[in-house]
BAFI-3210 file (N, C-alpha, C; in Angstrom, 3 decimals, decimal comma, padded with zeros to 6 digits):
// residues 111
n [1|2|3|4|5|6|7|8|9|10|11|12|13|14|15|16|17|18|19|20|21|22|23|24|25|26|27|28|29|30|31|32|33|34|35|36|37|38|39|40|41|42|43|44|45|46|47|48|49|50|51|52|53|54|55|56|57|58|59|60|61|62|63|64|65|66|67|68|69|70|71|72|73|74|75|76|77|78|79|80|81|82|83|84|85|86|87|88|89|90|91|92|93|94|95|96|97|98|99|100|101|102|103|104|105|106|107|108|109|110|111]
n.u [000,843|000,512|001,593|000,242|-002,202|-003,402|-003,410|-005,890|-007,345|-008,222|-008,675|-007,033|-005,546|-002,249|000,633|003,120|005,688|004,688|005,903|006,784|004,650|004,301|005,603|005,933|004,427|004,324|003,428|001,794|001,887|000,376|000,401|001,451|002,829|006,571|008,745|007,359|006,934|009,856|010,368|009,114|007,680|007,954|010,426|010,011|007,052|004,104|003,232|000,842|-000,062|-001,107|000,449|001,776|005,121|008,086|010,148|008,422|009,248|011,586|011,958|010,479|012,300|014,313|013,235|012,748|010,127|007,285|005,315|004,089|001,115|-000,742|-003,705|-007,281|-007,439|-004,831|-001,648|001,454|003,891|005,802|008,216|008,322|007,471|009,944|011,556|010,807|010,322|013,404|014,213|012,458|009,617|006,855|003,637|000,685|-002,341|-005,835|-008,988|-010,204|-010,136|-007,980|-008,545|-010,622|-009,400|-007,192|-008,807|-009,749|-007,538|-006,996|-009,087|-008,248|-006,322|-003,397|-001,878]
n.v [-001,169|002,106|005,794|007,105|005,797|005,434|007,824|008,974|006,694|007,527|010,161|011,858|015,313|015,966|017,440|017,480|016,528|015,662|015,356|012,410|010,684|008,650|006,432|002,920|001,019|-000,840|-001,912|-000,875|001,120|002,163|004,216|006,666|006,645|006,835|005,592|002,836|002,466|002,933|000,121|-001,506|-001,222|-002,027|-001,403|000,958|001,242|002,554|005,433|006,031|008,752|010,496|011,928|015,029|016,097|017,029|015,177|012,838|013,033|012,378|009,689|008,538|009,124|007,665|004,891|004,722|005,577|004,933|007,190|009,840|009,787|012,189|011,852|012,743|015,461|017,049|018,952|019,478|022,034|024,587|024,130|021,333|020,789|022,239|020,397|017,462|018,041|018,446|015,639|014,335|013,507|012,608|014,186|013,093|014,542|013,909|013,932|011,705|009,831|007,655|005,125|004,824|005,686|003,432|000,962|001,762|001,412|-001,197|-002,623|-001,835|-003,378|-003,471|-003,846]
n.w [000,000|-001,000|000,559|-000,080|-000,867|001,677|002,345|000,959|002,014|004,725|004,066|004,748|005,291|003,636|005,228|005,220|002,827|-000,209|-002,215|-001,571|-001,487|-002,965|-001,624|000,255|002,491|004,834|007,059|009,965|013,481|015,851|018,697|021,566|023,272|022,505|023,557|023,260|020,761|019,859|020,615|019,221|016,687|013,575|011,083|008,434|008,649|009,068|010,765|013,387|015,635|018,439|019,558|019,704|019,261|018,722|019,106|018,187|015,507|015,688|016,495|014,454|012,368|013,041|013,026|010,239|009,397|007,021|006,758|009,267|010,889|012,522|014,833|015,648|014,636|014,551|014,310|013,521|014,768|013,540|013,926|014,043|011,753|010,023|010,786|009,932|007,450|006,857|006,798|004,582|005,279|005,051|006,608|007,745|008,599|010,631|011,046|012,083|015,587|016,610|017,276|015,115|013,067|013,035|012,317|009,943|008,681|008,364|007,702|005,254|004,347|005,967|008,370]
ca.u [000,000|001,068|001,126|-000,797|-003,488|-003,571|-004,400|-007,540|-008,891|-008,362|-009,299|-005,991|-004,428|-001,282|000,874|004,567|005,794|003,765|006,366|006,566|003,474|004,943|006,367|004,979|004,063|003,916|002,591|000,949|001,892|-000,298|001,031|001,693|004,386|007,710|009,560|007,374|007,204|010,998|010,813|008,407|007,345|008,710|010,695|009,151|005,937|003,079|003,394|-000,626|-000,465|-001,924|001,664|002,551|005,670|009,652|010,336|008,007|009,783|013,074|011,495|009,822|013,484|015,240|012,853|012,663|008,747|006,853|005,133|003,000|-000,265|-001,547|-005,215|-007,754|-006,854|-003,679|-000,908|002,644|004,270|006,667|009,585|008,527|007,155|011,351|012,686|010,030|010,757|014,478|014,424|012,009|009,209|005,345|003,144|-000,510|-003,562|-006,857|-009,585|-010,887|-009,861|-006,884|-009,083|-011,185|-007,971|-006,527|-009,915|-009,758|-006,373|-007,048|-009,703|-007,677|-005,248|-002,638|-001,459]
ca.v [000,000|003,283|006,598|008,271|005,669|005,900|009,511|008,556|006,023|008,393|011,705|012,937|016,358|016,169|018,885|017,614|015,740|015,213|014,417|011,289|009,659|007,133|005,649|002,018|001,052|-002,646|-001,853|000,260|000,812|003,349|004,311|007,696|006,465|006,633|004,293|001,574|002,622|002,403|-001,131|-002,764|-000,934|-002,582|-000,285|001,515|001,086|003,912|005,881|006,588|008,962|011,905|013,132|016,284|017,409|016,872|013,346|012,214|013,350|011,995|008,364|007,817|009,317|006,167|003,743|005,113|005,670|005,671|008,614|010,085|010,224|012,506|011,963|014,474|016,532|017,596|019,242|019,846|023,167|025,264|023,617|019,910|020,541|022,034|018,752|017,075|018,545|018,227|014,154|014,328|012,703|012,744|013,942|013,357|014,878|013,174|014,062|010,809|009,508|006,582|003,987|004,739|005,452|002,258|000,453|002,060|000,960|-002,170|-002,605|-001,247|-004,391|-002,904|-004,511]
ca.w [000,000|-000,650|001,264|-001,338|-000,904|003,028|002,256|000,534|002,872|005,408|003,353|005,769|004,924|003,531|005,876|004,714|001,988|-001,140|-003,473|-001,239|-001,166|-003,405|-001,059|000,426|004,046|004,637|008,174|011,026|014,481|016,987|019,961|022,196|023,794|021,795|023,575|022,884|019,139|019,462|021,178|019,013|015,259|012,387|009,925|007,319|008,977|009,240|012,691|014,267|017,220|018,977|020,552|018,797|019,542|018,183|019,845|017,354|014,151|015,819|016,351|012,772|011,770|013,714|012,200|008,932|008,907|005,772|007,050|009,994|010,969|013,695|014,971|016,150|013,881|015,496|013,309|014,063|014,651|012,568|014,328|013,631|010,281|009,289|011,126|008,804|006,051|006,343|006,600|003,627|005,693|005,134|007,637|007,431|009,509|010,183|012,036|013,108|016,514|016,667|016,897|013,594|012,343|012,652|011,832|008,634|007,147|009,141|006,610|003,617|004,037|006,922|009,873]
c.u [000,891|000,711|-000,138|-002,198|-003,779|-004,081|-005,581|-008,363|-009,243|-009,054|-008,575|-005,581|-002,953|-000,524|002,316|004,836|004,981|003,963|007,387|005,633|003,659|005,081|005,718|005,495|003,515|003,116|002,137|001,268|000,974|000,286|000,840|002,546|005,938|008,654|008,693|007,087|008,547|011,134|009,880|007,563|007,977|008,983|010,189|007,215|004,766|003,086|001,750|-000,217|-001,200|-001,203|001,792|003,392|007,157|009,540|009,802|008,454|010,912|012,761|011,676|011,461|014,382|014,755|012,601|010,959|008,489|005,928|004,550|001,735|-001,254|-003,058|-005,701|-007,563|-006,229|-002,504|000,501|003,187|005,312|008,447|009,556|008,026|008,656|011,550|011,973|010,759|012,296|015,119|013,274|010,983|007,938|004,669|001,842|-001,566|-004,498|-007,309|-010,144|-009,739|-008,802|-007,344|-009,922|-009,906|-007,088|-007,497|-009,738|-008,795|-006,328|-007,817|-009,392|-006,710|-003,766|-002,725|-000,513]
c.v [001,236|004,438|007,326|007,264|005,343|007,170|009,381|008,030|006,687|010,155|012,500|014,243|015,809|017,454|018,821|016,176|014,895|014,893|013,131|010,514|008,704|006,180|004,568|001,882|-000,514|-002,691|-000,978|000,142|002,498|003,466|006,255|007,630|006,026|005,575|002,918|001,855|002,595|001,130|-001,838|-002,442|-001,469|-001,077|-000,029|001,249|002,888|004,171|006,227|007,296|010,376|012,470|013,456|016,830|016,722|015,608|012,428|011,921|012,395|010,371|008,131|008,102|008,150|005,163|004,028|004,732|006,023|006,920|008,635|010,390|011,125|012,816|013,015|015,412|017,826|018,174|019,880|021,277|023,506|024,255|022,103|020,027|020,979|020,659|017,691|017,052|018,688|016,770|013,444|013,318|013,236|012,998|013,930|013,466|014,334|013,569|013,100|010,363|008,013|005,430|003,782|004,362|004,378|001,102|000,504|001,225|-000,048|-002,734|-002,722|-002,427|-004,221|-003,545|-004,304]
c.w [000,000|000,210|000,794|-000,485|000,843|003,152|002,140|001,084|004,200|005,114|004,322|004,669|004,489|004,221|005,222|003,743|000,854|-001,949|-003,198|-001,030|-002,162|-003,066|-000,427|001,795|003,879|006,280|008,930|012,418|015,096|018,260|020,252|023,145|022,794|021,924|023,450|021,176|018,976|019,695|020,328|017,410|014,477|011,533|008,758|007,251|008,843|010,767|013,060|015,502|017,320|019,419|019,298|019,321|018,832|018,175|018,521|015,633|014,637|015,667|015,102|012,217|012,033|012,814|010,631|008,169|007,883|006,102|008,056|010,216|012,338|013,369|015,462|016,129|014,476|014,441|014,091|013,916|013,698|012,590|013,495|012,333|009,485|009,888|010,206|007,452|005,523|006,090|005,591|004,362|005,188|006,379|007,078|008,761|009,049|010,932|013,043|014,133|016,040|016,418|015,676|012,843|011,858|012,281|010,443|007,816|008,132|008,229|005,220|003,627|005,210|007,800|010,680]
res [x|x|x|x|x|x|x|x|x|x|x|x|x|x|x|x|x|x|x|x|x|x|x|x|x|x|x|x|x|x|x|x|x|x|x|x|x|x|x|x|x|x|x|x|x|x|x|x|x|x|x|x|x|x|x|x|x|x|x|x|x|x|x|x|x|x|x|x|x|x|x|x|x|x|x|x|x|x|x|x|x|x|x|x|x|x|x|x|x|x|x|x|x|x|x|x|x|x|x|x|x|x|x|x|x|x|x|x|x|x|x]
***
């Protein structure tokens, strides 16, 4: 699956990186705690959370996330959208809640 079409089944915003949605996502992890998204996401996975703040860019940057997804339509600040935007990452906004969220591309073939 690609990012692009994670956009769609979500109908997320694109906020960073759009001439990556190319890119493919073989899985999904949710979380709001970082260290267990460092102890237990597979690489090049899709990130789900509701923390907005740095930490989160630096993670998906370790595991080499195919992109982000913050819920409840949450959007990152000026700061994390350059640190974004300098490790060429995707972020995407959604309004529905974490658990739709992962319902959805739970649905779409994602695990």
């Amino acid at each position: 699956m690609t990012v692009e079409d994670i956009q769609k089944v979500l109908g997320a915003e694109v906020l960073m990186g759009k001439e990556h949605l190319c890119g493919k996502a073989g899985s999904v992890y949710s979380s709001d705690m970082m260290s267990d998204v460092l102890a237990f996401a597979e690489d090049h996975s899709v990130l789900v959370t509701g923390l907005c703040n740095p930490q989160v860019i630096r993670t998906a940057e370790m595991l080499d996330m195919a992109c982000i997804i913050f819920v409840r339509g949450k959007k990152p600040d000026e700061q994390m959208c350059r640190m974004a935007g300098e490790k060429d990452m995707v972020i995407l906004s959604t309004a529905f809640s974490m658990f739709k969220t992962c319902g959805l591309l739970y649905e779409a073939g994602l695990r």
